[in-house]
N, C-alpha and C positions, 0 to 999 in steps of 0.2 A: 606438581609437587609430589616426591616422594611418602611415602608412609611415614622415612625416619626424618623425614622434614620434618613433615606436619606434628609430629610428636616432640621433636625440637623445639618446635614455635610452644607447640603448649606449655609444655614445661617450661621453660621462655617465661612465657605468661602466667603460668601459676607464681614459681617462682617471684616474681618481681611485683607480683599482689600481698604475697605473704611477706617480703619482706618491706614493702610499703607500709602494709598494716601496721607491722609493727616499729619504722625504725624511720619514717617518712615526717613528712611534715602535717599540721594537721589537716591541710589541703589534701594530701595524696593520703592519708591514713583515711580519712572518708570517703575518698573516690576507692580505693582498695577494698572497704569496707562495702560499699554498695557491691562492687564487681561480685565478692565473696559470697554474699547474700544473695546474689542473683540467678538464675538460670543460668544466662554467661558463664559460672564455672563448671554448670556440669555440660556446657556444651565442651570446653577446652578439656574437662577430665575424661572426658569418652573416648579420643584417642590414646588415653595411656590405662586406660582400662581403669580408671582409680575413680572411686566412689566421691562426688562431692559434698555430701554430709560427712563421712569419715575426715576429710581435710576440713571444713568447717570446726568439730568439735577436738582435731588436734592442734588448731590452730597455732597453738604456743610453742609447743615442741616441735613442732615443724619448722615452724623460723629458724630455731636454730638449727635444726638436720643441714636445711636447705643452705645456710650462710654457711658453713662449716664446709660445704662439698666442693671439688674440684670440678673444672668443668670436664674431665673425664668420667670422673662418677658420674656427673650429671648424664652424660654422652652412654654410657654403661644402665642408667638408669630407663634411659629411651630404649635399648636394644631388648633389653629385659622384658618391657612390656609390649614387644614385640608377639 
């Protein structure tokens, strides 16, 4: 696996935590909610350089950054944190 895989997956994975949390059922909004709360997200945010207490306490604004982005941005967002 590449570098800009592995940073693909994560963001992948953040991404579809955050918008679970917020937009999911109450199944997935708890399993979301544990992932977020866990180590687990700072093991996925160390490939993209991004603090996982910062994502934690922006958690609101972030859902919607993240819904709103193209999967190019998203793609631009991985290279970035390159």
């Amino acid at each position: 696996m590449t570098d800009y895989h592995l940073k693909t997956l994560a963001l992948a994975i953040i991404i579809q935590a955050v918008q679970d949390y917020h937009k999911g059922s109450k199944i997935q909004s708890d399993l979301a909610k544990a992932f977020l709360e866990s180590p687990d997200l700072e093991f996925w945010a160390t490939p993209l350089n991004v603090s996982a207490p910062i994502i934690r306490e922006n958690l609101n604004r972030l859902s919607g950054k993240l819904h709103k982005m193209t999967h190019s941005e998203r793609e631009r967002l991985c290279v970035q944190s390159n």
